[in-house]
N, C-alpha and C positions, 0 to 999 in steps of 0.2 A: 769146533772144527774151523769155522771164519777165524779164529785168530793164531790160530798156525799160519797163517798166511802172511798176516799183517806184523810179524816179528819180524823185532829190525834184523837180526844178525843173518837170518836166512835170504833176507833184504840184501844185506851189504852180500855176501858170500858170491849170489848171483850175479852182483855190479862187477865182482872184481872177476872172476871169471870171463863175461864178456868182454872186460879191459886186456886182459890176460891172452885174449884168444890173439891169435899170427894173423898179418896180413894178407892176403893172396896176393904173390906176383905174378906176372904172366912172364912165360917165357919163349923164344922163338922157336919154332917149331913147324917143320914143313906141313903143310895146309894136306890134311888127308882128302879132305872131297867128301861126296854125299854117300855113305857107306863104303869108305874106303877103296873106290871106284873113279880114274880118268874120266874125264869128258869123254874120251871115245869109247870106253866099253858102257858109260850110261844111255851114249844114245845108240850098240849095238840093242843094248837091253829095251829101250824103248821101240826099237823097229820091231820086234822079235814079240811084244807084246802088243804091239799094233797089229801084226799080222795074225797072232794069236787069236784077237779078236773079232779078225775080219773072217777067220776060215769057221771056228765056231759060230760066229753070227749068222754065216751064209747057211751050214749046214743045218742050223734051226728054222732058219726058213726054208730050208727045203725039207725037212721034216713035215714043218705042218701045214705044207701044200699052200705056203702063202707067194711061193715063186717054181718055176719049171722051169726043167733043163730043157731048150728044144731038141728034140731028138732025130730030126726032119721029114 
């Protein structure tokens, strides 16, 4: 089984292959952003998850009676 491995031709076959494989170029191409998203709809989306977390957060405190609404 080990000397299937250690044969030269399967040896060379691989070398030449990796010699064989294309370069990657880069090419110019407009900068899409962080999921395909402007600066201004990221930080729509970050206000919008801010407040998300402030209206659930509130109402869990007021769930479990760790804050009250004064009612007067």
């Amino acid at each position: 089984m080990l000397d299937d491995f250690l044969r030269d031709d399967d040896t060379e076959s691989f070398l030449n292959e990796i010699q064989e494989t294309p370069t990657l170029t880069q090419t110019e191409e407009d900068e899409v952003g962080f999921l395909g998203m402007t600066p201004l709809q990221r930080f729509i989306i970050s206000i919008m998850f801010f407040f998300m977390v402030l209206i659930i957060g509130a109402f869990c405190l007021l769930i479990t009676g760790s804050i009250a609404i004064p009612l007067g």
